[in-house]
TITORKE-336261 format. One line per 4 residues: their letters; for each residue x, y, z of N, C-alpha, C, O, CB. Coordinates in steps of 0.02 Angstrom, whole numbers, m for minus. Each point is the difference from the previous one (the first is absolute). Glycine has a CB too. Layout:
N
A	X/Y/Z/X/Y/Z/X/Y/Z/X/Y/Z/X/Y/Z  ...
***
This chain:
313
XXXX	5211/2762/m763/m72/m16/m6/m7/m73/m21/25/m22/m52/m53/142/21  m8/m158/75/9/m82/m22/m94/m8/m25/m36/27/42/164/m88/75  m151/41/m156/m53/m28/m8/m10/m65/m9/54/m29/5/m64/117/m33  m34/m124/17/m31/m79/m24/m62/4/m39/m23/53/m22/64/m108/128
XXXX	m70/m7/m114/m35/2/m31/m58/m42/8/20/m53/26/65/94/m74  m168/m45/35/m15/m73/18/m36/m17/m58/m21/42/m38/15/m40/166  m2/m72/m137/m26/m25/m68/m51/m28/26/0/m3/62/93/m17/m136  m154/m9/35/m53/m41/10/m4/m33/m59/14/29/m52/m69/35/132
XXXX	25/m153/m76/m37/m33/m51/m42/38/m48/m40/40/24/43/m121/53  0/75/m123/m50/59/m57/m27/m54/m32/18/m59/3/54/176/m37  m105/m100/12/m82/m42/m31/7/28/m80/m53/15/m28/m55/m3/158  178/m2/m173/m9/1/m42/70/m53/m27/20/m49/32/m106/168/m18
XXXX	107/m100/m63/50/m8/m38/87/m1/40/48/m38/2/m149/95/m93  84/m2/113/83/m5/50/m48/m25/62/m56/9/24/165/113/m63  m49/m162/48/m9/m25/73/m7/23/61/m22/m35/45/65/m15/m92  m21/127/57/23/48/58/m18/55/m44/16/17/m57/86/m74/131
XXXX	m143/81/m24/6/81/m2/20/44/39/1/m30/54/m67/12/m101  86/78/59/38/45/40/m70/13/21/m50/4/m36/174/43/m16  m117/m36/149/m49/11/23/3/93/39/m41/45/m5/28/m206/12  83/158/32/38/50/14/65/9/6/41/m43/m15/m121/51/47
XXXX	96/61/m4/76/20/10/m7/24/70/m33/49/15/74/m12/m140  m10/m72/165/19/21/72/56/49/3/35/m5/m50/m71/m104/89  54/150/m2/71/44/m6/3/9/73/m45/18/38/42/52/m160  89/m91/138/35/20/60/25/48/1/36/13/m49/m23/m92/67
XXXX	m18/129/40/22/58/m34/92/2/5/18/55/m19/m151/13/54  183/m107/m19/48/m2/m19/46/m79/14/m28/m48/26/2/186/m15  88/m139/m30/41/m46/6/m26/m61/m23/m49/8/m37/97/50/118  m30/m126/m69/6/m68/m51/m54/m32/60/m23/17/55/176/m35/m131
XXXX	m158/m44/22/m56/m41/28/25/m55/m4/16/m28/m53/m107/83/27  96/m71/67/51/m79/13/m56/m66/23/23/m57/0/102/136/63  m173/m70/m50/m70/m50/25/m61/16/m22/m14/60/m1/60/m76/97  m91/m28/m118/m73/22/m10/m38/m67/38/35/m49/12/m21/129/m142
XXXX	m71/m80/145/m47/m44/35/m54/8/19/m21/39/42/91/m65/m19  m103/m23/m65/m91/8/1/m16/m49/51/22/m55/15/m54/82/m148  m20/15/155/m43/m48/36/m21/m55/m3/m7/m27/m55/m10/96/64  m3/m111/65/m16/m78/m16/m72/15/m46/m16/m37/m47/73/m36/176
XXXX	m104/144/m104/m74/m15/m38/14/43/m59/m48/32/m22/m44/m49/126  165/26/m142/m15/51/m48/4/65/m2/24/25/m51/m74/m94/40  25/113/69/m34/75/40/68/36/m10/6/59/m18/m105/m99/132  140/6/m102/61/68/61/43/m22/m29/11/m58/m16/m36/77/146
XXXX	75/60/m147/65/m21/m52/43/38/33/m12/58/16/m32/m78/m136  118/m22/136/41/43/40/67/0/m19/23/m56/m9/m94/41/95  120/76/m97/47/8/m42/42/23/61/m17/39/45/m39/m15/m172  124/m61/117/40/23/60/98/12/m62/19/m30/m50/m122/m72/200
XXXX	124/136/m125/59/42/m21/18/55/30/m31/27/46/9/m64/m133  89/61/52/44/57/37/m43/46/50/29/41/36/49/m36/m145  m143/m12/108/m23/43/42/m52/m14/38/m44/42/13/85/19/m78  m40/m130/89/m27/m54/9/m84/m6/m5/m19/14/m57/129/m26/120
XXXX	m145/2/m35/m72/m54/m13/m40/72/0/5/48/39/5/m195/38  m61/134/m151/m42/31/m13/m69/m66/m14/4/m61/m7/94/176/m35  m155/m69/42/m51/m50/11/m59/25/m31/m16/59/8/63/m101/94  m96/m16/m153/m61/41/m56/m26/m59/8/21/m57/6/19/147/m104
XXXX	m109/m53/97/m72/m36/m17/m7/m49/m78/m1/42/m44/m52/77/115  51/m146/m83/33/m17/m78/m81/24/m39/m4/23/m57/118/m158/79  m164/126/20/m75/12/m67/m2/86/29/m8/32/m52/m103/m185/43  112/183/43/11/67/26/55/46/m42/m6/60/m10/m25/m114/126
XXXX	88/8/m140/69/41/m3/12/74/55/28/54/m10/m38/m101/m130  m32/13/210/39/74/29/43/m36/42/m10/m60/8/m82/161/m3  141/m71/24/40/4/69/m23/m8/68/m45/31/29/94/33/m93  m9/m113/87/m34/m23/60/55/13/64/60/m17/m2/m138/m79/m73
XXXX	45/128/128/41/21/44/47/m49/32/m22/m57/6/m60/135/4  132/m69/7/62/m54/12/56/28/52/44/42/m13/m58/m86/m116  2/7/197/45/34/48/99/4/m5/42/30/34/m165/m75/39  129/m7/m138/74/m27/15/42/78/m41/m6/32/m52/m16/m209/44
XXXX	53/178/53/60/90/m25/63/m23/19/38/48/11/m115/71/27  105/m178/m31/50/m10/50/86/m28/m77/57/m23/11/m187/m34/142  94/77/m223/42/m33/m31/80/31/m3/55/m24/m15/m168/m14/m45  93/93/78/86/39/7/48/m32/54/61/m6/m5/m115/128/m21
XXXX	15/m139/77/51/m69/64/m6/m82/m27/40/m45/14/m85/121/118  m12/m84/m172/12/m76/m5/14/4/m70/m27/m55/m1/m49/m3/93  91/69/m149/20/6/m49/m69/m11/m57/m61/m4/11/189/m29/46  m80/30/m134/m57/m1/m55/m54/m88/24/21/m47/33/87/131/m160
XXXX	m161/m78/102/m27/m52/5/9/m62/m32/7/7/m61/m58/69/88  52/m107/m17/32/m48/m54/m57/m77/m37/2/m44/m43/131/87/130  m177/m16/m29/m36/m86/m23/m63/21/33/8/45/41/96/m156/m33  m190/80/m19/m33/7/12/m63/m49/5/m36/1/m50/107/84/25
XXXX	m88/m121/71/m67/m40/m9/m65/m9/41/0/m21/58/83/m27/m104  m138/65/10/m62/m2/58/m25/m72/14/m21/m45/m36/m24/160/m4  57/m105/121/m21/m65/32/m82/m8/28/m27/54/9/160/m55/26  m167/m49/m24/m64/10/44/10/m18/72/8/m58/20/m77/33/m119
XXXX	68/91/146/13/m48/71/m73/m39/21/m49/8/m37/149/90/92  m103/m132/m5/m44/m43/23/m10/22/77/44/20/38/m8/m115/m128  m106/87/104/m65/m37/m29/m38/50/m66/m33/m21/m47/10/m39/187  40/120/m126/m36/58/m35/11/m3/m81/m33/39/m34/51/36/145
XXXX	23/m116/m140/36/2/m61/m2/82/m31/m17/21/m55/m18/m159/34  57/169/76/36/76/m7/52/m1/m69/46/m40/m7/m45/60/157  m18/30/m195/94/10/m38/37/24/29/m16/59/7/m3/m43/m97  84/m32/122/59/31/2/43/7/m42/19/m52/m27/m37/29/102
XXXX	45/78/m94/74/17/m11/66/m32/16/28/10/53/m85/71/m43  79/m117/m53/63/m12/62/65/21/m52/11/m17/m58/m68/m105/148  81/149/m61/81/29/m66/80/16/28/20/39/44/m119/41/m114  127/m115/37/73/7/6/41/67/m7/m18/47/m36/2/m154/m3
XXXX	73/106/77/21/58/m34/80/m9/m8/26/m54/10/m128/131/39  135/m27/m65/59/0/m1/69/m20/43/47/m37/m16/m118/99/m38  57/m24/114/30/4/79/m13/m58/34/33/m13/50/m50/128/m38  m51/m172/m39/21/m52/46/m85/m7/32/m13/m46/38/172/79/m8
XXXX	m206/12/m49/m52/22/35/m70/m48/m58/m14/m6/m59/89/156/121  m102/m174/7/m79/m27/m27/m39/31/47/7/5/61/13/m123/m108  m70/140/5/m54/48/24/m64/m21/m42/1/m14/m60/84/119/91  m161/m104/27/m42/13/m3/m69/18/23/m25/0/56/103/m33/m94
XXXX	m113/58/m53/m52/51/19/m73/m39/m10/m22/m13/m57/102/124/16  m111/m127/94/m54/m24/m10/m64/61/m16/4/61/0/52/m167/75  m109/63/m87/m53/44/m28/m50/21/59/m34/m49/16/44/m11/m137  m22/101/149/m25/47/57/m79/m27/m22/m35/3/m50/136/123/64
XXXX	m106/m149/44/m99/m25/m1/m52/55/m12/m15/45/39/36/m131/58  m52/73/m166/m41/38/m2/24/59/m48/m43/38/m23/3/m84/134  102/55/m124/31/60/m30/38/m13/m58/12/m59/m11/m6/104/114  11/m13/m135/40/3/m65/70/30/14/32/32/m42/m140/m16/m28
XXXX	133/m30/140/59/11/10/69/m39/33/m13/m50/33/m69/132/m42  138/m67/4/42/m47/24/35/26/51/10/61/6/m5/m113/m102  21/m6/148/19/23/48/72/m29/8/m5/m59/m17/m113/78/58  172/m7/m25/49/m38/m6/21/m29/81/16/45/40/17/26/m161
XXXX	m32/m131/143/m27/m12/52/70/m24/25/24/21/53/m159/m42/m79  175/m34/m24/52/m37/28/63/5/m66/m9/1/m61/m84/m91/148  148/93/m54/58/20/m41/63/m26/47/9/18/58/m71/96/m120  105/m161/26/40/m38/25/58/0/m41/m17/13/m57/m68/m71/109
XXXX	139/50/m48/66/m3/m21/41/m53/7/36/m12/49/m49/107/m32  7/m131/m75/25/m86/9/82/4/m9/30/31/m44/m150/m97/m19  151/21/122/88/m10/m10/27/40/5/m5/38/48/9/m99/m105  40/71/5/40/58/4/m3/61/m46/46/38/m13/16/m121/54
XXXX	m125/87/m64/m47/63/m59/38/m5/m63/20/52/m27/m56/52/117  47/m165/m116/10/m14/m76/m79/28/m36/m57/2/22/154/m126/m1  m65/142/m84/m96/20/m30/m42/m59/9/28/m55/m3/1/131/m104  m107/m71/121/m24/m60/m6/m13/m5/m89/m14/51/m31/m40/m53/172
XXXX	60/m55/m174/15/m5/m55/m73/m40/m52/m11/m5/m61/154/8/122  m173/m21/m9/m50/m23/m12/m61/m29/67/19/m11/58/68/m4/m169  m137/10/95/m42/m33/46/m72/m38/m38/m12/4/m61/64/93/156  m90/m128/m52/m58/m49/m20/m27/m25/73/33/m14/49/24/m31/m173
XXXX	m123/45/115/m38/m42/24/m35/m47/2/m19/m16/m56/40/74/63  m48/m104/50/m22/m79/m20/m81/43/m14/m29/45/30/119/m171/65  m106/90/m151/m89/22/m8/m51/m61/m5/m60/m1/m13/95/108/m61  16/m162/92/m29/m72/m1/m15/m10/81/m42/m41/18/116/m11/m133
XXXX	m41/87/157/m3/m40/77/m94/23/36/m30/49/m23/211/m23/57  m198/m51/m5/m41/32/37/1/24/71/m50/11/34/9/m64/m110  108/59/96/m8/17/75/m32/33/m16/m35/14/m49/112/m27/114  m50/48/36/m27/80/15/81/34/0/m11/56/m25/m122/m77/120
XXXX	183/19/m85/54/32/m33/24/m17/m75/3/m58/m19/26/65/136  m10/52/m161/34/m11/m40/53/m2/m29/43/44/6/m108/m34/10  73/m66/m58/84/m19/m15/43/53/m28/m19/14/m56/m16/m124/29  74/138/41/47/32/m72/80/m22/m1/36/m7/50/m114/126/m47
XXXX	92/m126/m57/70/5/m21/26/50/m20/m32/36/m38/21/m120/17  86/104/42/40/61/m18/63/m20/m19/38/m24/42/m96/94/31  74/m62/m132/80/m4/m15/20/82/m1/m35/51/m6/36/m178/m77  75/113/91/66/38/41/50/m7/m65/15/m48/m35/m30/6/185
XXXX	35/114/m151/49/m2/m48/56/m32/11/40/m4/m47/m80/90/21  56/m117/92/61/m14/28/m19/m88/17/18/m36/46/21/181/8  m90/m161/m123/m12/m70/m9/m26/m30/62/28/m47/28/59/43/m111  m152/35/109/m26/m22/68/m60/m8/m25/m24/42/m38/88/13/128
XXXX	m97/m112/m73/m84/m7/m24/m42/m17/93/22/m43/38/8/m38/m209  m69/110/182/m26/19/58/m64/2/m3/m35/38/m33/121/13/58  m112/m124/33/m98/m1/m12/m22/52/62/39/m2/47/m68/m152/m92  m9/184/50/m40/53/51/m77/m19/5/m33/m19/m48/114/122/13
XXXX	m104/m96/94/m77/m5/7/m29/67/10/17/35/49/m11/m148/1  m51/134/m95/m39/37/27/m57/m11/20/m47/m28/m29/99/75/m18  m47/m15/126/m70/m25/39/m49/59/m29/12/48/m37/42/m108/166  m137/30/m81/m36/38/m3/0/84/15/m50/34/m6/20/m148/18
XXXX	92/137/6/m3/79/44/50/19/m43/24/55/14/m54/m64/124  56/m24/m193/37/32/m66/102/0/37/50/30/m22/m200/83/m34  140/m156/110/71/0/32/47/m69/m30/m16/m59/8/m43/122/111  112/m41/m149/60/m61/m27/6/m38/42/m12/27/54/79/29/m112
XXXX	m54/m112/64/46/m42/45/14/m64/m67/m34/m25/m44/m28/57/199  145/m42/m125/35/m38/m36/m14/m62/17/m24/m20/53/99/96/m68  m52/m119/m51/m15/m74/m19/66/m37/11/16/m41/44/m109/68/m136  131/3/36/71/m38/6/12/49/m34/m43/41/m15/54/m167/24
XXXX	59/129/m27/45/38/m74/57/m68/m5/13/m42/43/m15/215/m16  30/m164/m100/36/m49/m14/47/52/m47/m21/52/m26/m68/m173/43  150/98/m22/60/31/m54/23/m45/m51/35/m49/16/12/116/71  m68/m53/m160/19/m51/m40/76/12/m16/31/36/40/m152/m52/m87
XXXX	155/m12/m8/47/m18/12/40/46/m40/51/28/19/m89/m137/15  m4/117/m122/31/37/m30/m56/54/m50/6/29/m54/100/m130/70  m156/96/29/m51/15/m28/m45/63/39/m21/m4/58/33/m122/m103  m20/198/m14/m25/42/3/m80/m4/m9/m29/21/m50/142/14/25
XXXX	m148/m65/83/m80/27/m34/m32/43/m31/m23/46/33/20/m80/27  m8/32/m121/m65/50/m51/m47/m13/17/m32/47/24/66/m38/m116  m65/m65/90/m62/m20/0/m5/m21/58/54/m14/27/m67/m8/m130  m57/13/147/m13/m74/39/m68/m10/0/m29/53/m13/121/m47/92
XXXX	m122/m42/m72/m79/m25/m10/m7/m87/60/46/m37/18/m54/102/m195  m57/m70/188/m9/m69/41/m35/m24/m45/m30/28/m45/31/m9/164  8/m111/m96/m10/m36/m43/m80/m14/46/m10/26/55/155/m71/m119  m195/1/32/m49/m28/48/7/m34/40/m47/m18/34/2/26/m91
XXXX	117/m32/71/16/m23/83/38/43/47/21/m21/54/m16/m87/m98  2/154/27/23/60/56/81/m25/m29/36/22/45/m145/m10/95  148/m40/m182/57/m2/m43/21/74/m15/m51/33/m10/14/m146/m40  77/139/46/31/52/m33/25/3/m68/28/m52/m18/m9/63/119
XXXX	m20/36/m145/31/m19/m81/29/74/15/m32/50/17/m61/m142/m119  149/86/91/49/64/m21/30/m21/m49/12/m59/m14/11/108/112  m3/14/m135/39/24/m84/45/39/36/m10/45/40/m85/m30/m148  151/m41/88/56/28/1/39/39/m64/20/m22/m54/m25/m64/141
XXXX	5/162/m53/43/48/m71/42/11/m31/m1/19/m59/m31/9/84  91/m40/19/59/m11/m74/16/m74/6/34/m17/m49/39/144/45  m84/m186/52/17/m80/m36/m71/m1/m29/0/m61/m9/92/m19/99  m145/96/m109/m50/m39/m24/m25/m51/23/m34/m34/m39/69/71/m27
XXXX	m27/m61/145/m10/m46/31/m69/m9/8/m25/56/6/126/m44/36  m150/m60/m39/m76/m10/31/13/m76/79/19/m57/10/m99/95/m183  58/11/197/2/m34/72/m57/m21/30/m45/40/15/129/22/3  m86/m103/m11/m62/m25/62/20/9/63/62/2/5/m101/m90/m65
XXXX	2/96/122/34/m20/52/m77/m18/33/m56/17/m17/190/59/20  m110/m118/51/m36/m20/63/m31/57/32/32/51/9/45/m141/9  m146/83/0/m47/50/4/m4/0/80/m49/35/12/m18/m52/m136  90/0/175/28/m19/56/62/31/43/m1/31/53/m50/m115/m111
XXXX	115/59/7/61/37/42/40/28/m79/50/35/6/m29/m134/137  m41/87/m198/30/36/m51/79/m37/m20/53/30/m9/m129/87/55  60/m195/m48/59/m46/m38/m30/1/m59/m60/2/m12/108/m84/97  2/80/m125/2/m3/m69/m10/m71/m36/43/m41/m14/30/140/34
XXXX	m156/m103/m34/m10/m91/m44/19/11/m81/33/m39/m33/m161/m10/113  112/85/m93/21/m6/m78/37/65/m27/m16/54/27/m90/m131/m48  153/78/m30/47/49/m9/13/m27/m96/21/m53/m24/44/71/189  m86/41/m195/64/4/m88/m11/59/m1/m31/42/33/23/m144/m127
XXXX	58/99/25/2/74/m33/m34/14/m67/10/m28/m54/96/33/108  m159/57/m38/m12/12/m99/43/19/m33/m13/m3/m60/m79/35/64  138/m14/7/50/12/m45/6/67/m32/23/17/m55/m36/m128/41  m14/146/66/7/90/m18/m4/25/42/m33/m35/38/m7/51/m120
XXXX	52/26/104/m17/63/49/m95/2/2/m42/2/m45/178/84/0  m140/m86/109/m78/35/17/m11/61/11/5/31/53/m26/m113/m10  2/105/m112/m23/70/47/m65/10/28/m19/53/24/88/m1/m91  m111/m121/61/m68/14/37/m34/m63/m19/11/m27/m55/m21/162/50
XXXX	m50/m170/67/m29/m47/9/m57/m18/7/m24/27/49/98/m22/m29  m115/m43/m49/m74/23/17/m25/m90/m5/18/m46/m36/m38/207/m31  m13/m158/106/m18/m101/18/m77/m1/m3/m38/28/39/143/m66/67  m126/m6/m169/m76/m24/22/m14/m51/7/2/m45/m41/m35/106/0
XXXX	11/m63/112/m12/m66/41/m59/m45/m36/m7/m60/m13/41/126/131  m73/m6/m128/m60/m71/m63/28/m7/m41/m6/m61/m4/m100/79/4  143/m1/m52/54/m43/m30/45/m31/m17/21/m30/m49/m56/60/55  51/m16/58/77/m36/10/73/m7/m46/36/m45/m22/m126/m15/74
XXXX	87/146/m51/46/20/m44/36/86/33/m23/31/48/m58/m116/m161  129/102/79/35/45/40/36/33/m56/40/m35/m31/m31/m30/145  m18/133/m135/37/33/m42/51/44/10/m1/29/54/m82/m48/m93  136/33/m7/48/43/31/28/38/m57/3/m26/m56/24/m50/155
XXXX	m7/138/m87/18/49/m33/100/m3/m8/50/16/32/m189/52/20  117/m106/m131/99/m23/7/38/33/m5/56/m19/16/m57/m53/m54  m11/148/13/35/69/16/51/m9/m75/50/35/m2/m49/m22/171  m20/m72/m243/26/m5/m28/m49/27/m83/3/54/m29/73/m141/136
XXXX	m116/25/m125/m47/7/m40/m75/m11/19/m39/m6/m47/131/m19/m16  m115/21/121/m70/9/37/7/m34/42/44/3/43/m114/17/m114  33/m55/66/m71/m24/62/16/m90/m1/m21/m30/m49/m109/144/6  151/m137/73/5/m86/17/m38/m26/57/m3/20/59/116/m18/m98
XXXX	m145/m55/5/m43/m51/44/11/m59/17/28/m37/m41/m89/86/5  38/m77/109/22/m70/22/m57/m21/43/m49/29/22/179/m10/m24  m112/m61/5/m36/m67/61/2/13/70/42/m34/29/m1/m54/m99  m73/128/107/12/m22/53/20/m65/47/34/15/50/m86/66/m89
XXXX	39/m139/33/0/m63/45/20/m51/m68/m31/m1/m53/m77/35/168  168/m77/m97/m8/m54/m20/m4/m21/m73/m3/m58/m20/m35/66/121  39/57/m147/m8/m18/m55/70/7/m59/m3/23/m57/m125/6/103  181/m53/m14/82/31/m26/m4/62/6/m48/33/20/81/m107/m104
XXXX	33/95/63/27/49/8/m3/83/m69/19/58/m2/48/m179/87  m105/67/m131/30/39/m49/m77/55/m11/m51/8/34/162/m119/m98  m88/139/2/m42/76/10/m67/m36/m38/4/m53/m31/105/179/17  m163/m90/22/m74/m27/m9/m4/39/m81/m30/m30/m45/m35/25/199
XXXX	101/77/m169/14/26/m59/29/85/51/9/16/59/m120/m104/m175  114/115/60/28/70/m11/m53/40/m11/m46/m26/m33/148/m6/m14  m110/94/68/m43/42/m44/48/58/m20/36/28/41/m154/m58/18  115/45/m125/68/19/m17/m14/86/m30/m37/13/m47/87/m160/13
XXXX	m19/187/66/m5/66/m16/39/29/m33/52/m32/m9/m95/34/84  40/64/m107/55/36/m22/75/m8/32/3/m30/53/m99/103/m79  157/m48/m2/42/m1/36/26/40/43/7/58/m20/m5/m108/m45  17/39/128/m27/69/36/78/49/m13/51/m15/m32/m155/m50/150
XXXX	91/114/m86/77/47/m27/45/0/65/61/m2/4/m122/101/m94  17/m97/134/35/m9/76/m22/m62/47/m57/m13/19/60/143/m20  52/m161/13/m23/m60/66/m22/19/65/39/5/48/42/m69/m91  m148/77/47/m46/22/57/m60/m36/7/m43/m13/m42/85/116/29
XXXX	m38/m121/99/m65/m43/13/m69/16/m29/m15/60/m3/73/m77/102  m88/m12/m113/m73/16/m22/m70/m50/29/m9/m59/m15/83/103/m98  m99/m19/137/m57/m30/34/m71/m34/m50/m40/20/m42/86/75/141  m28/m158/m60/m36/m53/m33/m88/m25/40/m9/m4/61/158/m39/m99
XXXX	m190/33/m4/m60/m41/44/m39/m37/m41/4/4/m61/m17/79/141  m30/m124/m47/m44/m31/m22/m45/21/m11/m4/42/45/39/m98/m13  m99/62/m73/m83/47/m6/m42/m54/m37/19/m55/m22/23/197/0  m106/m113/20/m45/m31/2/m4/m66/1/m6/m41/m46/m15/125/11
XXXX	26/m94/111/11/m69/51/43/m49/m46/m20/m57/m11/m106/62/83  190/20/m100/44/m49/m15/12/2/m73/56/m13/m22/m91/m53/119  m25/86/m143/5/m7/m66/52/50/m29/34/m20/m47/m151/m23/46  127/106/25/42/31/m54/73/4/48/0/m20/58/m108/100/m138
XXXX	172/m49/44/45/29/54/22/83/m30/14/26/m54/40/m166/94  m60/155/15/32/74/m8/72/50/38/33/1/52/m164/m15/m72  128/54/m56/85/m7/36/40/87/m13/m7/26/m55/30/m194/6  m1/189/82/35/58/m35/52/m12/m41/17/m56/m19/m45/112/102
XXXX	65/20/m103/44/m18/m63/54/88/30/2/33/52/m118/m124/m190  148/96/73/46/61/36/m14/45/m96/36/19/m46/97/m99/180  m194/76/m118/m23/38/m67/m66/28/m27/m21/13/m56/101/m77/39  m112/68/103/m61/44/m1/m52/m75/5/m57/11/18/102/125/m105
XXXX	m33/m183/77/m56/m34/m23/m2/m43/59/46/m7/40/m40/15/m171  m87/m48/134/m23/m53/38/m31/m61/m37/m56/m4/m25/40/92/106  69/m139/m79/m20/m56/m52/m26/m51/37/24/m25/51/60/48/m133  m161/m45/39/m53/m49/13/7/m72/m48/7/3/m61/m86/108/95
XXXX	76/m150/m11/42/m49/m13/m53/m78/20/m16/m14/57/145/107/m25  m152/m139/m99/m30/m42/23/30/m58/38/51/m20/m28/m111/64/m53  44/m81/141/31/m44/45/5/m63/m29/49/m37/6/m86/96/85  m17/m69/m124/m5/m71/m21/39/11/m72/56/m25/2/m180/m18/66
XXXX	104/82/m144/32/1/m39/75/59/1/47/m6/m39/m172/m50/m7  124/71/61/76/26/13/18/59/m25/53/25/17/m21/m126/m18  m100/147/m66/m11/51/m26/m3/55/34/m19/1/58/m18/m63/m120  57/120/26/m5/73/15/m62/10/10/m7/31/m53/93/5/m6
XXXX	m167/m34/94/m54/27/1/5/89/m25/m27/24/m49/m2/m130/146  71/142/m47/1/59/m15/66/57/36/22/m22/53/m159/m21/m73  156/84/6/39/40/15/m40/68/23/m18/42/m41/103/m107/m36  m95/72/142/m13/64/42/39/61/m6/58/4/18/m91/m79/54
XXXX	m1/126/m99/63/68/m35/m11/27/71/m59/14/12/45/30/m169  53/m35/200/5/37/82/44/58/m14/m6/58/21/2/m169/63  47/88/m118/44/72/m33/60/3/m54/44/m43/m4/m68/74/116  19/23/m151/12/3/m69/107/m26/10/46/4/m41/m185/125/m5
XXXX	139/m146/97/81/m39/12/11/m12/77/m44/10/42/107/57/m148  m3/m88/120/30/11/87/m28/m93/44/m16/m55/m22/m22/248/33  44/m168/44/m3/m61/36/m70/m11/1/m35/50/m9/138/m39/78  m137/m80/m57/m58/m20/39/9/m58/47/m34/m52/m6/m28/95/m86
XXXX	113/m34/147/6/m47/40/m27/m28/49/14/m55/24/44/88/m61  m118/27/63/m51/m21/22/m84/m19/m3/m39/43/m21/133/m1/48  m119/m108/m6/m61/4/m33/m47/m45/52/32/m39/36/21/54/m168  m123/m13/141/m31/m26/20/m58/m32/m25/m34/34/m39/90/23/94
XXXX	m83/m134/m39/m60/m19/m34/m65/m17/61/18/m22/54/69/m31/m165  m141/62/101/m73/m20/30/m16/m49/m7/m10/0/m61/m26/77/49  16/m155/36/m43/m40/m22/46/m72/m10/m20/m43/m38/m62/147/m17  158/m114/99/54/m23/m57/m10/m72/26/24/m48/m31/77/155/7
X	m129/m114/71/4/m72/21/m14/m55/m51/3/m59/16/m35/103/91
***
């Protein structure tokens, strides 16, 4: 039985209040992802993509059943296709498979339209989309467990077609995100590498190391900063562009008991960061002063490696 949880801004004293409890009715939850308007919350794991109204809390019908051939889900992000600025679905999976479910005109349902199988079906390990471009196709990036980072267009009729793919050298993508020039930023998981590459054919302009393992990446482009989950004592921050190399600060958590990725983001458009832990909790964390805001009780111990925020730009 996997559940989550969702919090809201509270208008008192704590910062967050518990709003609800969602429940899957079985196996792990390896992805969560809110909508570009907020609306639609979609949880993908061992039993892959489930789908809720977020002000409704009901269940929303969802054609994808296919996770027993393409494996657990692994990654998840809603894109807007164009001209319609439709939400799609778009999600990784285990076997190698990107699939998606756009939103059926007029309906509260999903349809799973296009499903593709990149290389040689390493898990996809991560993905992102450009939310800066304005075509009419949209950008995405996919990293490959087998250290492959790969741009895709999705056109208007919800159909992939490839950009380039590139193979780094020694480097496992966790993360990837675009920069406002169609640039690429990948985090790399066990060198700790942060990569740029050419938003074009995917050469590599800028390259260091944070100096830990990534277990997870989260980039805000209006701030021009990029956090990462050091899989040691929390949460470390940096510079995106140009500003050295070294860390912007730490946000520093309990010590964890097990070295396991934990998912990192940005919220309320940049000001706070939020982060899991491997001890029930969700720690809120000021950006600018570097303080604990608050600790989210999600559960009385165990993992919280997955998490999602609304509003993060």
């Amino acid at each position: 039985m996997s559940f989550f949880a969702r919090w809201i801004r509270a208008k008192s004293n704590q910062r967050y209040k518990l709003l609800t409890r969602l429940t899957a009715p079985s196996g792990s939850v390896h992805a969560l992802a809110i909508s570009n308007d907020g609306q639609l919350l979609a949880c993908g794991g061992t039993e892959g993509v489930k789908l809720w109204d977020i002000n409704s809390q009901k269940e929303l019908a969802c054609s994808s059943h296919h996770h027993e051939s393409q494996g657990t889900v692994s990654c998840a992000a809603w894109t807007l296709t164009r001209p319609t600025a439709a939400e799609t679905l778009c999600y990784g999976a285990g076997l190698g498979y990107v699939s998606n479910l756009p939103l059926t005109a007029g309906q509260k349902r999903f349809q799973e339209i296009c499903t593709r199988r990149l290389g040689s079906g390493f898990e996809i390990t991560c993905l992102s989309w450009d939310s800066t471009s304005s075509e009419a196709n949209t950008r995405i990036t996919v990293g490959t467990r087998d250290k492959i980072v790969q741009v895709l267009l999705l056109n208007a009729n919800s159909q992939l077609q490839s950009v380039f793919a590139v193979r780094l050298d020694n480097t496992v993508p966790k993360s990837v995100a675009f920069a406002e020039n169609r640039d690429i930023y990948v985090f790399g998981l066990y060198d700790g590498n942060f990569i740029t590459l050419e938003g074009t054919d995917g050469t590599v302009v800028r390259e260091f190391s944070c100096q830990s393992v990534i277990g997870h990446a989260a980039v805000s482009l209006k701030r021009g900063l990029f956090v990462v989950d050091n899989a040691t004592d929390g949460f470390t921050m940096y510079h995106l562009e140009n500003e050295g190399e070294e860390p912007v600060r730490t946000f520093t958590t309990a010590v964890p008991s097990m070295s396991v990725p934990k998912q990192v983001a940005f919220g309320e458009e940049g000001k706070v960061i939020a982060g899991g832990s491997d001890n029930g909790l969700v720690y809120i964390f000021d950006r600018k002063a570097g303080e604990l805001l608050e600790a989210l009780h999600h559960a009385d111990g165990g993992l919280v490696q997955t998490i999602a925020v609304s509003g993060n730009r």
